[in-house]
C-alpha positions in Angstrom: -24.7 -8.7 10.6 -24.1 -7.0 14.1 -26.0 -7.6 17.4 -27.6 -4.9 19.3 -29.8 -5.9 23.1 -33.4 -6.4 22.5 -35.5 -4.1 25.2 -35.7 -7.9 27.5 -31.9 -7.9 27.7 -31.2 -10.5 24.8 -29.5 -10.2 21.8 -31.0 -9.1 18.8 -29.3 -9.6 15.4 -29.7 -6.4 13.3 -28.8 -6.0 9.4 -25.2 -5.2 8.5 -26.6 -2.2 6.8 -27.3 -0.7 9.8 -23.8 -0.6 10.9 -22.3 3.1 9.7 -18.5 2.3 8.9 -16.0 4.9 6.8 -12.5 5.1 5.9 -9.8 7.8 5.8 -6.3 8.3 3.9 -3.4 9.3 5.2 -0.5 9.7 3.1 2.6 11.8 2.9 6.6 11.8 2.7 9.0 13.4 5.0 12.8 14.4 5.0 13.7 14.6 8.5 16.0 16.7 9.8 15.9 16.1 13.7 14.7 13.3 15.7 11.4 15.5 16.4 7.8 14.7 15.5 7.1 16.4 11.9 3.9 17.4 10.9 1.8 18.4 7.6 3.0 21.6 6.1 0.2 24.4 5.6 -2.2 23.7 2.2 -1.0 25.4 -0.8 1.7 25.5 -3.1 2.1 22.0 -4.1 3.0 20.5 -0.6 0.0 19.1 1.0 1.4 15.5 1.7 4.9 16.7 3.0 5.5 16.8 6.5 8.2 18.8 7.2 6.5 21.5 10.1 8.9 20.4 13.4 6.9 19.8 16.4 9.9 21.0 18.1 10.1 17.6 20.3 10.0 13.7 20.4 7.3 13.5 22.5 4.0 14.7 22.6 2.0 16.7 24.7 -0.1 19.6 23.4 -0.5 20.9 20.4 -2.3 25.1 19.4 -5.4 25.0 17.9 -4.4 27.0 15.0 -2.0 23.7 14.2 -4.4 21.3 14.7 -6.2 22.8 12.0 -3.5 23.4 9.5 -2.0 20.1 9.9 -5.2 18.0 10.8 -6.3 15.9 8.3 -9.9 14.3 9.2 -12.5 15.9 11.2 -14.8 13.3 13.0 -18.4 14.4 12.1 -20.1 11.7 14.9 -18.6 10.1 17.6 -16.8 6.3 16.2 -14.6 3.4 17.3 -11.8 3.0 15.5 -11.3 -0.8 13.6 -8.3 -0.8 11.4 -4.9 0.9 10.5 -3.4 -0.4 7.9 -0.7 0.9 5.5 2.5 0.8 3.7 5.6 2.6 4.3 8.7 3.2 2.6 11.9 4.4 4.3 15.8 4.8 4.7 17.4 1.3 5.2 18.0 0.5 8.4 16.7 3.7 10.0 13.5 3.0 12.1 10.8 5.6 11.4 7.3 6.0 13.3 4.3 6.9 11.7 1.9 8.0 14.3 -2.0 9.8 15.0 -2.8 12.1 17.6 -6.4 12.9 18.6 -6.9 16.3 19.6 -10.4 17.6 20.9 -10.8 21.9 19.9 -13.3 23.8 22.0 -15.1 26.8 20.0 -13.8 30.3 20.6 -11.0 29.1 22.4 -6.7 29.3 21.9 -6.1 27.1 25.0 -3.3 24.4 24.0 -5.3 21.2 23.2 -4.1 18.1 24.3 -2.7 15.1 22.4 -3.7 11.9 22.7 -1.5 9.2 21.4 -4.5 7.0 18.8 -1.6 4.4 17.7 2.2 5.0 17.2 3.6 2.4 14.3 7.5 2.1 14.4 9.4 0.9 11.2 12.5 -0.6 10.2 12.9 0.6 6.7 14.2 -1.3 4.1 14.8 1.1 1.3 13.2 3.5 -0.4 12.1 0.9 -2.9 11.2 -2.0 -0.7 8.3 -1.5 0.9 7.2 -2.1 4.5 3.2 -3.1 5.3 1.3 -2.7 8.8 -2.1 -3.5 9.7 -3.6 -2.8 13.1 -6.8 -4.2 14.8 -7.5 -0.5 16.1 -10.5 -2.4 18.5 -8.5 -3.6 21.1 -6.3 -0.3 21.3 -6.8 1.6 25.0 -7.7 5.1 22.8 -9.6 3.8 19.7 -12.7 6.3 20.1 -13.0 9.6 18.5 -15.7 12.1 19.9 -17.8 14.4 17.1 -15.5 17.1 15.9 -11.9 15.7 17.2 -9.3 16.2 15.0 -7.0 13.3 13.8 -3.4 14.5 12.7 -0.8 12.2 11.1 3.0 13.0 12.6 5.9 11.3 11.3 9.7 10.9 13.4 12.5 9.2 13.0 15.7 7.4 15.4 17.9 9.6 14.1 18.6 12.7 11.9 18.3 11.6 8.2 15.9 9.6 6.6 13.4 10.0 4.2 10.1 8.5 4.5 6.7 7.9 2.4 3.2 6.7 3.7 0.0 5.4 2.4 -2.4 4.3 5.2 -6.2 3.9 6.0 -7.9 4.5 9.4 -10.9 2.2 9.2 -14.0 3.8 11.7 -17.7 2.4 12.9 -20.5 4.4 13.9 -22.8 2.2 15.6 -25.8 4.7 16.5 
C-alpha cells in the first residue's frame, strides 16, 4: 500500500486501492527525411501511427494549438505524476534515433503558440530493423514528470542524420494520488 499524513502529522498507511494509476500507448514508425522533430500525421486514411508531419526544427519550443490536437495523442483528465516509460524501438543500424514527449498546456478559446515542455527525450542506437532495442525509465525522479488536467502529451520522433527509419511501442505509466 501507499502512505498518506494522518491529521497529527504521522504517517498513515492507506490501501493500494486507493492509489489511481493508468497507462498509455504510444506507438508509431517514421521515415525521416531531415534531422527535424517529426510528429503524428492527421487521423484518417490509414496513417494514424506514422510520424511523418516536420516540426520544421531540431529543437523544441512551441507548438499551435491546432497541432497539438491533431498530433496529441493522450489528454490528461486529472492532474498525475508520471512513474514509468518504457518501450521498444527498432531502427536503422547504427543511426541514433530519439523518441521523445512533449507536454503542452491549451487554454480555451485561444490560438496563442503553446509552449513545449520537454517530459523525457530517449536517444537510440539502432541496431536494425529486426533487432530490437528496449528502454525503461523511472519517470519519478525526472525534473518534469507532472501533467496538469487537460495537458496534452505528444510523441515526436528525430533522428542524427537524414535517413532512417524507425518503429516504437512504448507505455507512459501515470499515478493519481487524490
Amino acid at each position: 500500500g501507499g502512505s498518506a499524513t494522518g491529521t497529527d502529522g504521522n504517517l498513515v498507511w492507506m490501501p493500494k486501492s486507493n492509489i489511481k494509476t493508468t497507462n498509455t500507448k504510444f506507438m508509431g514508425t517514421s521515415t525521416f527525411g531531415t534531422t527535424n522533430y517529426y510528429l503524428y500525421r492527421d487521423v484518417g486514411n490509414n496513417i494514424e501511427a506514422k510520424l511523418s508531419t516536420s516540426y520544421g526544427s531540431a529543437t523544441a519550443t512551441t507548438l499551435t494549438p491546432q497541432l497539438a490536437l491533431r498530433s496529441g495523442r493522450y489528454v490528461a483528465f486529472d492532474d498525475c505524476n508520471l512513474t514509468r516509460f518504457t518501450g521498444i524501438v527498432t531502427n536503422t543500424s547504427p543511426d541514433l534515433c530519439y523518441l521523445t514527449l512533449w507536454r503542452v498546456t491549451p487554454a480555451d478559446n485561444s490560438s496563442a503558440a503553446l509552449t513545449i515542455t520537454v517530459l523525457k527525450e530517449v536517444a537510440i542506437t539502432g541496431a536494425g530493423n529486426t533487432t530490437v532495442r528496449t528502454f525503461d525509465i523511472d519517470m519519478t525522479s525526472e525534473t518534469n514528470n507532472t501533467l496538469l488536467k487537460g495537458d496534452i502529451v505528444v510523441p515526436v520522433v528525430k533522428n542524427s542524420d537524414t535517413s532512417a527509419t524507425m518503429f516504437f511501442n512504448s507505455t507512459l505509466g501515470m499515478s493519481y494520488d487524490n
